[in-house]
C-alpha angles and dihedrals in degrees: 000000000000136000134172130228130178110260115274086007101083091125097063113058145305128276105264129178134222112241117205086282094064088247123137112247117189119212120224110190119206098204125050098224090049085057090047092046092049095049095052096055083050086057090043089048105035114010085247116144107212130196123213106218122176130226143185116278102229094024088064096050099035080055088049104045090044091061103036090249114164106237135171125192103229104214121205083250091057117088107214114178123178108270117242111267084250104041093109107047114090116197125223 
């Protein structure tokens, strides 16, 4: 698998991104050009460089699990795009 990590930054921690709940997800791709593309829309969207870096299956989600990390397994048949900077603010 697949995970993503700002450029030069690969030692602190993996790109993760808010789901409605506010809450981190972390995207494991299971391929490596669904990561790259993905990366580069995040590049297009937000001026981010991203890095692919690939882990170990089970390792990734053992780690996650074990720290009640939120987590989704993105499949060659899944269509993931960057959320906009606002989509998760909801207004009163």
């Amino acid at each position: 698998m697949y995970l993503l990590s700002l450029k030069g930054d690969e030692q602190d921690g993996a790109y993760a991104v808010l789901n409605k709940y506010g809450e981190k997800v972390l995207f494991l791709f299971q391929k490596e050009d669904d990561a790259e593309r993905y990366a580069m829309q995040l590049e297009t969207e937000e001026g981010k460089k991203m890095d692919v870096v690939e882990v170990d299956d089970n390792l990734a989600i053992v780690t996650c699990r074990r720290y009640n990390y939120q987590y989704t397994v993105i499949t060659p048949n899944d269509i993931v795009i960057p959320p906009k900077l606002n989509d998760n603010i909801s207004e009163d």
